[in-house]
C-alpha positions in Angstrom: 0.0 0.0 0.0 1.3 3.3 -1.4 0.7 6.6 0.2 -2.0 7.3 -2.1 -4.4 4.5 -1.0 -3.1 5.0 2.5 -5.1 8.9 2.0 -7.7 7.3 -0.2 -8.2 5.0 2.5 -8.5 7.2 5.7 -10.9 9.7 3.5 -13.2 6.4 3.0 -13.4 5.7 6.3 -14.5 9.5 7.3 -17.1 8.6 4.6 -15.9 12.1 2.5 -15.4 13.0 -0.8 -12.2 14.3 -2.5 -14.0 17.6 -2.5 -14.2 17.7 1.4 -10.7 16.5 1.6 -9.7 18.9 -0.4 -11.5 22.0 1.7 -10.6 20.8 4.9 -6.5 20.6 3.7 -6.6 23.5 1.5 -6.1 22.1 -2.0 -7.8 21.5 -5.1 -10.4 18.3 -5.6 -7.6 17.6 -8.6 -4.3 17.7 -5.9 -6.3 14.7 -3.8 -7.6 13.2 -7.2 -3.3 12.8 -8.3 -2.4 12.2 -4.8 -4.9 9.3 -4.2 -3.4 7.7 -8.0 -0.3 8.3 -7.4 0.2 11.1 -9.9 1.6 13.3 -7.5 2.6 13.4 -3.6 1.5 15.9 -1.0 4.2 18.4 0.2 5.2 17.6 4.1 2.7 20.6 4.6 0.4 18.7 3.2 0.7 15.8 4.9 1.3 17.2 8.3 -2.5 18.5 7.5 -3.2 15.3 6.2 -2.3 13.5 9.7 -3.5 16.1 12.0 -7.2 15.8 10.1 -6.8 12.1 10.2 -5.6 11.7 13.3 -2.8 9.4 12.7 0.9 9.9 12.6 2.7 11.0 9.3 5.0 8.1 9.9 2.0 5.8 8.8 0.9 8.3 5.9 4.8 8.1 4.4 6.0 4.8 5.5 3.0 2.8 6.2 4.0 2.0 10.3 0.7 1.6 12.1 0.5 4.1 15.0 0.3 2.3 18.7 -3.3 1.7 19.5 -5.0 4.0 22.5 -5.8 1.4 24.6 -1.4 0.6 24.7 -1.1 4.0 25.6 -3.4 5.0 27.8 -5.0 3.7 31.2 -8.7 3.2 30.5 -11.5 6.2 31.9 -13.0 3.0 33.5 -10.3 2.4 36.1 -9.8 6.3 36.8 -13.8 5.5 37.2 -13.8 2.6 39.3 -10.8 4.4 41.3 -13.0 7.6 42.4 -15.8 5.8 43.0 -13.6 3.8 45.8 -12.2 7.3 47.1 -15.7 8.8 47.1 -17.3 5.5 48.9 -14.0 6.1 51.6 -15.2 10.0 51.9 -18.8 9.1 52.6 -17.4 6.4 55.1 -15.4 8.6 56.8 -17.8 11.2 57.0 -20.2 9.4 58.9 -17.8 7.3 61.3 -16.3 10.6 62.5 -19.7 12.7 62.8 -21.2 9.0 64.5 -18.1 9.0 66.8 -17.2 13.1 67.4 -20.3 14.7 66.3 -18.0 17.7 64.9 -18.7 19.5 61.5 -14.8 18.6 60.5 -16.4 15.1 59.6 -18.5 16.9 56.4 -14.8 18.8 55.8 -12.9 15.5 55.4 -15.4 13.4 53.6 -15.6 16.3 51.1 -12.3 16.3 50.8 -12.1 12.7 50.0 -14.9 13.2 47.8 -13.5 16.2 45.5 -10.1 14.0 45.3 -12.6 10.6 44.0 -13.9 13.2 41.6 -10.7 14.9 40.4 -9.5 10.9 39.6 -12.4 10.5 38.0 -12.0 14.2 35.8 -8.2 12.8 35.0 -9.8 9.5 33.1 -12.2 12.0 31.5 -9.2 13.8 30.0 -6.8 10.8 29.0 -8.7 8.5 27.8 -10.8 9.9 24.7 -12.8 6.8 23.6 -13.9 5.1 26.9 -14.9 8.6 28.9 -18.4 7.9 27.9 -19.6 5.0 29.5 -16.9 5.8 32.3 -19.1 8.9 32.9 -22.2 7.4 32.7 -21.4 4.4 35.5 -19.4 7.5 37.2 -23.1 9.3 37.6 -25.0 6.7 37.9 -23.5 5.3 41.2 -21.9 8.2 42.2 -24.6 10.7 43.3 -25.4 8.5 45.8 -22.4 9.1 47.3 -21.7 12.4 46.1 -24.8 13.9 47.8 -25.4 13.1 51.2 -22.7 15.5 52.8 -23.4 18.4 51.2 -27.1 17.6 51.3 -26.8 17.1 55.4 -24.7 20.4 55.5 -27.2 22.4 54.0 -30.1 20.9 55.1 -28.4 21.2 59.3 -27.5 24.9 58.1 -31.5 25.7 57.3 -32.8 23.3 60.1 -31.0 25.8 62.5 -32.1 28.9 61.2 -36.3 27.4 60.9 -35.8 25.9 64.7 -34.9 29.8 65.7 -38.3 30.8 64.0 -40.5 27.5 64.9 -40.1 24.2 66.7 -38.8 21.7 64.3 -39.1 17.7 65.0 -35.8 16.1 64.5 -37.9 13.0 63.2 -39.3 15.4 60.4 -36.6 17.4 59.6 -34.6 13.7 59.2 -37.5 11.8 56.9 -37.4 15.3 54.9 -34.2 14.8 54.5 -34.3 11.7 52.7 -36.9 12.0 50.8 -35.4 15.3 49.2 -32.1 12.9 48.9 -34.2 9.5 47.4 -36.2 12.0 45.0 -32.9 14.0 43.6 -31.0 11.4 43.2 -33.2 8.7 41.3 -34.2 11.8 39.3 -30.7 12.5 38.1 -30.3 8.8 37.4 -33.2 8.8 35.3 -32.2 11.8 33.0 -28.9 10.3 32.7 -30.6 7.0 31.4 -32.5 8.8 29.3 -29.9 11.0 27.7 -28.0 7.7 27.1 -30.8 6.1 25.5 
């Protein structure tokens, strides 16, 4: 396989014409028509272009050597995935054994902590791994409001509990089944838009 078929090739597979080549490189349909028969070659210009728009490597334009797959290269979006997911399950963890034991606000401080650190793994896949990051993000959400939420769902709600319970007397039973349900109700709702979406 010559470097003509090698373009001819790639532009088949992005299912466009020697006219859209053309456009998108900056020549005439008649430059890709002599490259693609071997009438002519492209300029290194040309096929630097040509390898940035194809997203391969001019070594396998000019010599034919197959670029190193993604997967060799990178770690997956699945592991950084899987790998937040354990952090942010350790932050909610934490969380609650401290505020269970010590009953002090530093509790919602380290489980968030944890929790921005399971996220910023997870933001790290996102970035690295190009072709996975899509169902890594959609496990990611799925599972991961439920662990994501509850901290900053109990700060806010103890934050607004205090100031109602200046005003009027509050139930702890009430404000706690509130609580829940306002939890429950959020997060199956996300879930079910990112189903959908992914439908």
């Amino acid at each position: 396989m010559n470097i003509g078929d090698r373009i001819q090739t790639l532009r088949k597979l992005r299912g466009i014409s020697q006219e859209e080549l053309a456009d998108k490189i900056g020549v005439s349909r008649q430059a890709v028509s002599k490259w693609e028969s071997e009438q002519s070659t492209p300029d290194l210009v040309k096929v630097i272009l040509l390898s940035d728009f194809f997203e391969t490597t001019t070594d396998y334009l000019l010599k034919g050597i197959e670029p190193a797959k993604e997967a060799e290269r990178k770690l997956p979006a699945t592991l950084f995935a899987a790998a937040g997911t354990m952090l942010n399950a350790i932050g909610l963890a934490a969380a609650l054994m401290i505020w269970l034991e010590r009953q002090s606000a530093y509790a919602a401080g380290i489980g968030i902590i944890l929790m921005l650190l399971g996220s910023g793994i997870f933001l790290t896949g996102q970035l690295l791994d190009s072709s996975g990051k899509a169902k890594a993000g959609y496990y990611f959400v799925l599972l991961n409001i439920w662990l994501l939420l509850p901290v900053p769902l109990a700060c806010c709600f103890y934050a607004i509990i205090v100031q109602i319970s200046m005003i009027w007397s509050v139930s702890l039973l009430i404000a706690t089944l509130f609580y829940w349900a306002v939890y429950i109700a959020v997060c199956v709702t996300i879930d079910i838009v990112v189903v959908r979406r992914n439908q």
